[in-house]
MDAnalysis code that builds the backbone (N, CA, C; Angstrom):
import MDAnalysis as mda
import numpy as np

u = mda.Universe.empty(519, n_residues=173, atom_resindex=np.repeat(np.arange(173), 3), trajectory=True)
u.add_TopologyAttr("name", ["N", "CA", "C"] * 173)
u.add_TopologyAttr("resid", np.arange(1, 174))
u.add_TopologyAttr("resname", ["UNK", "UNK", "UNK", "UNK", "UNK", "UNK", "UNK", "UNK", "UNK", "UNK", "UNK", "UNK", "UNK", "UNK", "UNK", "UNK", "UNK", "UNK", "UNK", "UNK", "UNK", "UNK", "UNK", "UNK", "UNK", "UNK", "UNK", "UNK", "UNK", "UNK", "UNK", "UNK", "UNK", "UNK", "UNK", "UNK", "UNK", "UNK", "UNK", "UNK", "UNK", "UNK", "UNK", "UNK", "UNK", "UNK", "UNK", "UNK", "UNK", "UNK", "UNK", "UNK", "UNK", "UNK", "UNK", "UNK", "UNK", "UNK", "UNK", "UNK", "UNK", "UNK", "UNK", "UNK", "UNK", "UNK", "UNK", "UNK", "UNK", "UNK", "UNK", "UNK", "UNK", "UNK", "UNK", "UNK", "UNK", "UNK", "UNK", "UNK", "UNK", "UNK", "UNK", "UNK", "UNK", "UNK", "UNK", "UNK", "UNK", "UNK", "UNK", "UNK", "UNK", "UNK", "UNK", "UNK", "UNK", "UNK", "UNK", "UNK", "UNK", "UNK", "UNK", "UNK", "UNK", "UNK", "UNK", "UNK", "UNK", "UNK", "UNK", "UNK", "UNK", "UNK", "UNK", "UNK", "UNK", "UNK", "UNK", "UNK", "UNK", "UNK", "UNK", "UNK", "UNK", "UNK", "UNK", "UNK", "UNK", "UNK", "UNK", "UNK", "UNK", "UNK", "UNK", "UNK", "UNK", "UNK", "UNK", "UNK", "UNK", "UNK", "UNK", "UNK", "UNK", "UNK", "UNK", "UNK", "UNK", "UNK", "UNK", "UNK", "UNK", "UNK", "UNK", "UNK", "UNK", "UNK", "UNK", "UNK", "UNK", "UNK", "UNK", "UNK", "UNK", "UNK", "UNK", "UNK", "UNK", "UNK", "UNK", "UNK", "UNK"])
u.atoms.positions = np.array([
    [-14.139, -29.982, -0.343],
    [-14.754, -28.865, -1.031],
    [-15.211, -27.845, 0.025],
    [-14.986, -26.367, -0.014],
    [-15.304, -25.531, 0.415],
    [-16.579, -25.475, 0.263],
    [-17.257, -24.406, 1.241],
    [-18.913, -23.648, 1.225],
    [-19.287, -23.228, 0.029],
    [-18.264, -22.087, 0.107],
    [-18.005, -21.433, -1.133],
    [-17.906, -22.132, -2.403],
    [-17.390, -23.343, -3.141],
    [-17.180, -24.077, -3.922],
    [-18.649, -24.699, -3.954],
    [-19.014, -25.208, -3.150],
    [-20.385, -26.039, -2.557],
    [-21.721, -25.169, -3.126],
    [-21.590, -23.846, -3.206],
    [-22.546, -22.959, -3.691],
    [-22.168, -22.360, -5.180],
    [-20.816, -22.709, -5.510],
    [-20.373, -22.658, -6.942],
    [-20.115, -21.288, -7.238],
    [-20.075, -20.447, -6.122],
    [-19.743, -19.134, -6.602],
    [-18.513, -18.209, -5.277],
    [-17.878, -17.318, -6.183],
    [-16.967, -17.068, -5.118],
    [-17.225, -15.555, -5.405],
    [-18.025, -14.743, -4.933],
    [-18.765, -13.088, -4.338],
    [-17.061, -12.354, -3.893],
    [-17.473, -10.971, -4.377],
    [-16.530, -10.378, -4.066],
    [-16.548, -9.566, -2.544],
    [-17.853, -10.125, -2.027],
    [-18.498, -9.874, -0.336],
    [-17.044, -11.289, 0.459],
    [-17.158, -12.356, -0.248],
    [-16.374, -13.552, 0.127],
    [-15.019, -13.421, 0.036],
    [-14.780, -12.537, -0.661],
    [-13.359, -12.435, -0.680],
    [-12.758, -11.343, 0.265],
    [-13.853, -10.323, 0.231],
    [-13.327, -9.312, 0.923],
    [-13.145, -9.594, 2.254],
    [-14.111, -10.939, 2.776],
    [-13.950, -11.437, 4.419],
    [-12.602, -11.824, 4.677],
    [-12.284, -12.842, 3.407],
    [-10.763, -13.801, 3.403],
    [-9.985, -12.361, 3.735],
    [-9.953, -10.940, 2.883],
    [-8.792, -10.237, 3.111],
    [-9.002, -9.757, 5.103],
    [-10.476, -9.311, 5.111],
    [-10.412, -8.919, 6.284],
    [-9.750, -9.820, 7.407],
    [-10.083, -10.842, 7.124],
    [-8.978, -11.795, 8.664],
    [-7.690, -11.740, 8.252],
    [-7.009, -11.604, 7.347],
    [-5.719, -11.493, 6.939],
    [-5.628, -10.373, 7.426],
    [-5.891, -9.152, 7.454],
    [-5.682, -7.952, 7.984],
    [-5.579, -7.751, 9.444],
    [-6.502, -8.509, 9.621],
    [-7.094, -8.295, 11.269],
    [-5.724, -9.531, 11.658],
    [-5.556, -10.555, 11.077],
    [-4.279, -11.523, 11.776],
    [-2.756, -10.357, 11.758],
    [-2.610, -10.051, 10.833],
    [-1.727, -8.901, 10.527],
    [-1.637, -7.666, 11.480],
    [-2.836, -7.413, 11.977],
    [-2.517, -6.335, 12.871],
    [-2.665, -6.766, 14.353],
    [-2.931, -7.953, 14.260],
    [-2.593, -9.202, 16.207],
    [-0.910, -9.321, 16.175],
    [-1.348, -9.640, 15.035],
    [0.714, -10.123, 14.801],
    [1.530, -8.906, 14.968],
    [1.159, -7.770, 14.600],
    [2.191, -6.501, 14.507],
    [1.731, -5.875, 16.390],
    [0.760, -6.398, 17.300],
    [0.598, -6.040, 18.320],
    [1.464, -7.445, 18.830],
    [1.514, -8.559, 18.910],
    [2.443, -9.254, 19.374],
    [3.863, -9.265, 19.332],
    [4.250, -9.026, 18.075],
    [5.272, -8.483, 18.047],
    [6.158, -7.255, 18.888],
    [5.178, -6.315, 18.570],
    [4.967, -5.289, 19.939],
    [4.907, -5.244, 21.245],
    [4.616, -5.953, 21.567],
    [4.318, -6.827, 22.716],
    [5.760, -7.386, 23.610],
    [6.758, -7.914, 22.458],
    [7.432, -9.016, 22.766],
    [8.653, -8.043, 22.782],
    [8.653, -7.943, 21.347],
    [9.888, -6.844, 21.001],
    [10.421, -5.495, 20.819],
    [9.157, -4.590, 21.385],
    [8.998, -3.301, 21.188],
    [8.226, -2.653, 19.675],
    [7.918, -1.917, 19.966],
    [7.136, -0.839, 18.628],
    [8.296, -0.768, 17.239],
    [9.166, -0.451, 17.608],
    [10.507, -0.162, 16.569],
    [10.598, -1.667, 15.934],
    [10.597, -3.000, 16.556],
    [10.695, -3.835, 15.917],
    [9.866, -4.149, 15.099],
    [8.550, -3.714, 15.820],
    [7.224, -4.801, 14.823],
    [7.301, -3.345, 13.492],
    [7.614, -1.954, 13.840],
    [7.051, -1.606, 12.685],
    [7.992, -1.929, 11.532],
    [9.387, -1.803, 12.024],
    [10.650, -2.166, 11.367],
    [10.501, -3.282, 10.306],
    [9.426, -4.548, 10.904],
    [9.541, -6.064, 10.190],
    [8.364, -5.628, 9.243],
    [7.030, -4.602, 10.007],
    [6.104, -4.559, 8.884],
    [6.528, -4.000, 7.945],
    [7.280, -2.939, 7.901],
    [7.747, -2.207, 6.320],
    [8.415, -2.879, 5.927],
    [9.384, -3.821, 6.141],
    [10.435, -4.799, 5.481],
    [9.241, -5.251, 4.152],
    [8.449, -6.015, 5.256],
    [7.710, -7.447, 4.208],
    [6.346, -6.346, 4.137],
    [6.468, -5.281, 4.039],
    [5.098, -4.469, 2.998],
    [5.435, -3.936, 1.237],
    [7.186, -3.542, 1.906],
    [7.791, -3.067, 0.854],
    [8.090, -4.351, -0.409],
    [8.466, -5.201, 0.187],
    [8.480, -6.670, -0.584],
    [7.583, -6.973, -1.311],
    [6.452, -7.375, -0.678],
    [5.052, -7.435, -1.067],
    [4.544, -5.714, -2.439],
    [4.738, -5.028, -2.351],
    [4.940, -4.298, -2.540],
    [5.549, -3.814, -4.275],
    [6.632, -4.280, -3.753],
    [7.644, -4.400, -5.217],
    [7.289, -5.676, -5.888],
    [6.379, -6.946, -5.856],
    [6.131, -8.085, -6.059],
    [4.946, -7.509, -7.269],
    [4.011, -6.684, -6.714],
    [2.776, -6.061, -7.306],
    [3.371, -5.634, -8.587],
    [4.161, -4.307, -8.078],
    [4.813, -3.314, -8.744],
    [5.401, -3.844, -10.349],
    [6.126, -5.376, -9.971],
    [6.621, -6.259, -11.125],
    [5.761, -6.559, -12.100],
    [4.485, -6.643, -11.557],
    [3.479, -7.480, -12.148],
    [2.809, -6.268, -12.819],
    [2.466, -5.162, -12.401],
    [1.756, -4.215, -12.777],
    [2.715, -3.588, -14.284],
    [3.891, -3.907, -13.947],
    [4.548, -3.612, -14.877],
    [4.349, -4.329, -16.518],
    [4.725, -5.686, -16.294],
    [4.651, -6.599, -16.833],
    [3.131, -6.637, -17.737],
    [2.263, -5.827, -16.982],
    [0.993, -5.770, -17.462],
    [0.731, -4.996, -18.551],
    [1.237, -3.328, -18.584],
    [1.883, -2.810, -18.750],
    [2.739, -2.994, -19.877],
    [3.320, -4.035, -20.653],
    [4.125, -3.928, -21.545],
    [5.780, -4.615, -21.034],
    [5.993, -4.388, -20.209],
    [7.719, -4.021, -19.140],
    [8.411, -2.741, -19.908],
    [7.815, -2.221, -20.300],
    [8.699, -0.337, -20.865],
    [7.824, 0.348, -19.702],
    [8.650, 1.282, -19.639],
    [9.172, 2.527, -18.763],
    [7.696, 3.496, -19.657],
    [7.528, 4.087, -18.411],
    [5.769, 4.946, -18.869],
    [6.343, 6.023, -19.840],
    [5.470, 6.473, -20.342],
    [5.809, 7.473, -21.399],
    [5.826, 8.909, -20.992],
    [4.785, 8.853, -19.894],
    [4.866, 10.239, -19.233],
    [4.338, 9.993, -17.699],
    [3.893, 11.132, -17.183],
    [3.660, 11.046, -15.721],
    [1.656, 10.588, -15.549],
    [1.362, 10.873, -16.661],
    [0.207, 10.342, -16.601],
    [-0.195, 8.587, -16.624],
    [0.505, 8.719, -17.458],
    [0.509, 6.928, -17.511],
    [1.200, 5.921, -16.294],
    [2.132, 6.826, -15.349],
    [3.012, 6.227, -14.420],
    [1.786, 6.633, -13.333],
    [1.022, 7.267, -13.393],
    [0.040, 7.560, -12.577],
    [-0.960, 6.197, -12.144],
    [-1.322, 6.235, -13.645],
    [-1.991, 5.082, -14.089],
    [-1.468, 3.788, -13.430],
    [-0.337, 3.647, -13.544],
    [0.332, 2.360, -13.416],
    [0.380, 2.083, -11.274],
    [0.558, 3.502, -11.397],
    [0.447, 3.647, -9.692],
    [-0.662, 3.356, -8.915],
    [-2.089, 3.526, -9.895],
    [-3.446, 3.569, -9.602],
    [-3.135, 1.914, -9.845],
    [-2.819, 1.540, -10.937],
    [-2.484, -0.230, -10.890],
    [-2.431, -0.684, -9.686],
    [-1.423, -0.471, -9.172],
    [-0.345, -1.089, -8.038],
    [-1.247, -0.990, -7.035],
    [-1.515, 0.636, -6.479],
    [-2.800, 0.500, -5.291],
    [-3.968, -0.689, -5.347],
    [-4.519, -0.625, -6.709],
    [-5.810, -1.937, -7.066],
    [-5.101, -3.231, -6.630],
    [-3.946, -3.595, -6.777],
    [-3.164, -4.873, -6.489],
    [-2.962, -4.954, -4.643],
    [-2.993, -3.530, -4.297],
    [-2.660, -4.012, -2.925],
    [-3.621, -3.919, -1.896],
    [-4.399, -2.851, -1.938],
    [-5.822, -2.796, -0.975],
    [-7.196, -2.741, -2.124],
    [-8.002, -3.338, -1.533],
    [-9.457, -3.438, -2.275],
    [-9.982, -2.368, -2.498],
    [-10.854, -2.225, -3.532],
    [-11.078, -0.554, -3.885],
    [-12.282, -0.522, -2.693],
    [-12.796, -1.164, -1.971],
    [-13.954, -1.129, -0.688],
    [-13.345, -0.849, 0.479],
    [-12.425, -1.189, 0.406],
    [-11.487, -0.854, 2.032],
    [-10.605, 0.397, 2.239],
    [-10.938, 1.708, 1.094],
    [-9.974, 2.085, 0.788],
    [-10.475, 3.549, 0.187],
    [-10.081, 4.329, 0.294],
    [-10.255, 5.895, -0.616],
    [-8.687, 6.432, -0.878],
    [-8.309, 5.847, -2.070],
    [-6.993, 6.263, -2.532],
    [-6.999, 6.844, -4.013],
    [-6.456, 8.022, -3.822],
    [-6.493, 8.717, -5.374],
    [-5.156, 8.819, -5.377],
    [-4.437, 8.847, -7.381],
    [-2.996, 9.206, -7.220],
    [-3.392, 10.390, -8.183],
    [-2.768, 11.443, -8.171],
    [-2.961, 12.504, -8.655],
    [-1.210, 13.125, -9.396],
    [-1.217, 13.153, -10.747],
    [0.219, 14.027, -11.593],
    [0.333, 15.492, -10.746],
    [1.352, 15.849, -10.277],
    [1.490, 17.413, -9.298],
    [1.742, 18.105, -10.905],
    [3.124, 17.300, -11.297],
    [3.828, 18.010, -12.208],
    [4.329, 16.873, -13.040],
    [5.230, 17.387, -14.191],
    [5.892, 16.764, -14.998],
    [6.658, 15.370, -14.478],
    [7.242, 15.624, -12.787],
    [7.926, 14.290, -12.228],
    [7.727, 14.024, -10.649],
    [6.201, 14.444, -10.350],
    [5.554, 13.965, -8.597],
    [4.234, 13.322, -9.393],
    [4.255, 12.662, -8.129],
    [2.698, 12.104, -8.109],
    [2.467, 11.836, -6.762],
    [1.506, 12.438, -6.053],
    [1.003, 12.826, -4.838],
    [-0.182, 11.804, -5.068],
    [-0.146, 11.091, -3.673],
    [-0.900, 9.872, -3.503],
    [-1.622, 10.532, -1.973],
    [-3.042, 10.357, -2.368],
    [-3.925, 10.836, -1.295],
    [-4.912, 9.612, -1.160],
    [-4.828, 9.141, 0.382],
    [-5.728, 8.118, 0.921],
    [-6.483, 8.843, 2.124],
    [-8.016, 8.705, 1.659],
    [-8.622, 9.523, 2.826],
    [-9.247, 8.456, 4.095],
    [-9.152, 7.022, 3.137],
    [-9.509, 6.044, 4.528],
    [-8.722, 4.858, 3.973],
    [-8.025, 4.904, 5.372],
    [-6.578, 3.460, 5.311],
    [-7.097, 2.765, 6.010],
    [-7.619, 0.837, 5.421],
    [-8.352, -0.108, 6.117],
    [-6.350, -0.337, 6.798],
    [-5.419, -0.256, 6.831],
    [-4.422, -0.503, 8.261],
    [-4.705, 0.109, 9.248],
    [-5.242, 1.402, 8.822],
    [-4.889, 2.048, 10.225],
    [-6.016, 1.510, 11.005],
    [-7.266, 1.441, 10.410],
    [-8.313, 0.709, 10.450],
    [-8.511, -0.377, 11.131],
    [-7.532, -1.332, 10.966],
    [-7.243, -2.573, 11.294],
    [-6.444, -2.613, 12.461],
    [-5.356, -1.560, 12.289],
    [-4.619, -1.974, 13.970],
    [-5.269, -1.249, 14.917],
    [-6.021, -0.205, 14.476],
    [-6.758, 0.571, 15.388],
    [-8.046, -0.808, 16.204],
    [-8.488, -1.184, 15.271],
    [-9.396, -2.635, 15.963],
    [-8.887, -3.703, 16.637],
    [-7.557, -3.983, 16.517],
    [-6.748, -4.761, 16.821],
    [-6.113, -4.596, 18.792],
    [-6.341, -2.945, 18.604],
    [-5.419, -2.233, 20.106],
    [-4.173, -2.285, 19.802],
    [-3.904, -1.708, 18.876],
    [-2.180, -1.828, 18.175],
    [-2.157, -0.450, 18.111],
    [-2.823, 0.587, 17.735],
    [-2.377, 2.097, 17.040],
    [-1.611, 2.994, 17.847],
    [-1.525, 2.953, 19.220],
    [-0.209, 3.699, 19.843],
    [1.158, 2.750, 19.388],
    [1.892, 3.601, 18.835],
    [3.246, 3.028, 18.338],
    [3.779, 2.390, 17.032],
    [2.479, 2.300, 16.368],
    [2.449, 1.821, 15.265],
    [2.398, 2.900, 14.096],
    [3.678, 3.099, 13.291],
    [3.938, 3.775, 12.927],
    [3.910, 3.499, 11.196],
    [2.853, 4.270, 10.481],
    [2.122, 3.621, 8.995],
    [3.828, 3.472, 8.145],
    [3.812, 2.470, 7.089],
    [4.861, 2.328, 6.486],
    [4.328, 2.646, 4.594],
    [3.508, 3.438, 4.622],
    [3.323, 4.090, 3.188],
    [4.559, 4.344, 2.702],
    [5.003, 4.538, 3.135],
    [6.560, 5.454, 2.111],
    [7.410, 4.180, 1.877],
    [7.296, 2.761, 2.228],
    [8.112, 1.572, 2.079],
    [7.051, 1.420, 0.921],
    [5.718, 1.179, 1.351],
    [4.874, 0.446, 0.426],
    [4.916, 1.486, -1.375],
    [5.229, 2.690, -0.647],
    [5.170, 3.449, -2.761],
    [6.735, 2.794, -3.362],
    [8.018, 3.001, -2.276],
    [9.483, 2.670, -2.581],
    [8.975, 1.460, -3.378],
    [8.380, 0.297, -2.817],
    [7.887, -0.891, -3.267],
    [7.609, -0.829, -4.667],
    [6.407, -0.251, -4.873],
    [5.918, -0.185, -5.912],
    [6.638, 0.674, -7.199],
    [7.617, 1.301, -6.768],
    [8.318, 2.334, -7.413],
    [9.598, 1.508, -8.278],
    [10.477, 0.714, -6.647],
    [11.278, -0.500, -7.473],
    [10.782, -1.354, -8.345],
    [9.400, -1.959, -7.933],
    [9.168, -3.271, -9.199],
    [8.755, -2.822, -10.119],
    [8.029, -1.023, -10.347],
    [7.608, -0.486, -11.709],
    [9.074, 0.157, -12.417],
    [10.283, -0.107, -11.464],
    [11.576, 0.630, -12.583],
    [11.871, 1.714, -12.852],
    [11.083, 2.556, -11.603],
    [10.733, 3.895, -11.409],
    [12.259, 4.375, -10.225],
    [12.982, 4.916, -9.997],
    [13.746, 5.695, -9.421],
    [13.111, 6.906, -8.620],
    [12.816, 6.887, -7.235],
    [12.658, 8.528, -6.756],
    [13.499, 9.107, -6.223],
    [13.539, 10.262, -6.174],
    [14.423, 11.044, -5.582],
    [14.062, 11.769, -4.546],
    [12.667, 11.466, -4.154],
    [11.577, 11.836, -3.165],
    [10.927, 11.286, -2.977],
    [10.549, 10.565, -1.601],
    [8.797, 9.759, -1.161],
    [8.871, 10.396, 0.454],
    [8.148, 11.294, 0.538],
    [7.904, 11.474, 1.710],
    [6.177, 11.824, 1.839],
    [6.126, 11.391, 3.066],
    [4.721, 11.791, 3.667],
    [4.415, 13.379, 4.371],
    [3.722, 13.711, 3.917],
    [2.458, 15.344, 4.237],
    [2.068, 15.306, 5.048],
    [1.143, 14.395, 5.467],
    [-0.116, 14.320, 6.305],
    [-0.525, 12.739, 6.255],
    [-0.374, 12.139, 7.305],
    [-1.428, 10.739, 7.345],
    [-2.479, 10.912, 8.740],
    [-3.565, 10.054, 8.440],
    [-5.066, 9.513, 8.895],
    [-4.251, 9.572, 10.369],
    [-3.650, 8.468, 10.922],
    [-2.638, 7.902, 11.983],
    [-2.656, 8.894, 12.821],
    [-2.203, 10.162, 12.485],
    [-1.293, 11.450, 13.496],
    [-3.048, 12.307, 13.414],
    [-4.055, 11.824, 12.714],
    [-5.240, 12.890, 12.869],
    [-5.450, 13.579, 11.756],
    [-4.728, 13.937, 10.483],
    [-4.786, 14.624, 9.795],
    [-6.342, 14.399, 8.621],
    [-6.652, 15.172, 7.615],
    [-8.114, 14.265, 7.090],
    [-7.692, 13.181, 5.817],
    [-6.353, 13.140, 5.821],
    [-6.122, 12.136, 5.039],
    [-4.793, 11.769, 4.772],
    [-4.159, 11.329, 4.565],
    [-2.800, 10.343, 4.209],
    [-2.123, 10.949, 3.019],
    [-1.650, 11.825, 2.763],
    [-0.571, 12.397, 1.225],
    [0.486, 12.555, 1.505],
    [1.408, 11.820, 0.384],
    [2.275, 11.397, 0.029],
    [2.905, 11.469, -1.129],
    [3.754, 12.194, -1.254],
    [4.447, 12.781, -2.079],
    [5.655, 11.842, -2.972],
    [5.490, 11.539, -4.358],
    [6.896, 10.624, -4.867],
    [7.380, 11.844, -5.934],
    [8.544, 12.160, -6.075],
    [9.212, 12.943, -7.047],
    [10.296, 11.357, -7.972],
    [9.841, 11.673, -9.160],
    [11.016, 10.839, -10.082],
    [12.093, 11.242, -10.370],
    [13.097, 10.629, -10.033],
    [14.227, 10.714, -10.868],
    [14.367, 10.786, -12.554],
    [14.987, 11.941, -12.990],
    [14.812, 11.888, -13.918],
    [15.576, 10.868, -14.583],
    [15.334, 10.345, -16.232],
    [15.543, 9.030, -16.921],
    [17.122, 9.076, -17.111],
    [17.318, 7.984, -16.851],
    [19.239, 7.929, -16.965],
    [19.719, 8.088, -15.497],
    [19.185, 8.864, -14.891],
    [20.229, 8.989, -13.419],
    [20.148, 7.801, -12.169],
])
């Protein structure tokens, strides 16, 4: 039996520690990697298995959801605001998704616990953020098609916050 079990309660202070060493192991590992195999590799393997992780949420958020296709851009918003809650803690995190138009949704993070994390780690020269794997992610397992995900501005390069741009494909194509 755990501490935690032992005191019969599991605090969302307790959980947030469990994510923080996962993070903090995550960003030793993406500096070892670095280390061993160059910058291009470790960031290469982190977007692989972010985007994975990623589209895993995306399934589920769906599934939550109904499994039909959103009705409009507000609700795919919604579903996007899902997916973020599934992947970083709303404490570690200042992420808004915002409708531009009829088929974007511009995702603004004004504090990224990664960058956060490799920055504590001695990882952040070379480490290059993989947001645009992690929305693709969430975009495949919600059944969403873009025809655009690119990044504006991220935290990383200095900017005051992280936006990110997804345009949808429209339905059928």
């Amino acid at each position: 039996m755990t501490a935690i079990e032992e005191a019969g309660t599991t605090t969302r202070a307790d959980l947030l520690d469990v994510y923080r060493a996962w993070w903090l192991h995550d960003a030793r590992w993406y500096q070892g990697v670095a280390k061993r195999f160059g910058h291009a590799a470790a960031n290469e393997v982190n977007a692989e298995a972010l985007r994975y992780v990623a589209m895993s949420i995306g399934r589920k958020v769906l599934r939550q959801f109904g499994g039909k296709p959103a009705r409009d851009a507000e609700e795919l918003r919604l579903r996007y605001d899902a997916c973020a809650d599934r992947t970083f803690p709303y404490e570690l995190r200042d992420l808004r998704c915002a409708v531009v138009d009829d088929d974007t949704i511009e995702v603004v993070m004004r504090q990224n616990f990664a960058v956060t994390m490799v920055r504590m780690a001695g990882s952040l020269e070379g480490y290059e953020c993989p947001c645009t794997e992690v929305h693709a992610g969430w975009s495949d397992g919600l059944g969403v098609s873009l025809v655009e995900n690119c990044s504006t501005g991220c935290l990383r390069h200095g900017d005051a916050a992280c936006r990110l741009l997804m345009r949808v494909a429209p339905e059928g194509s």
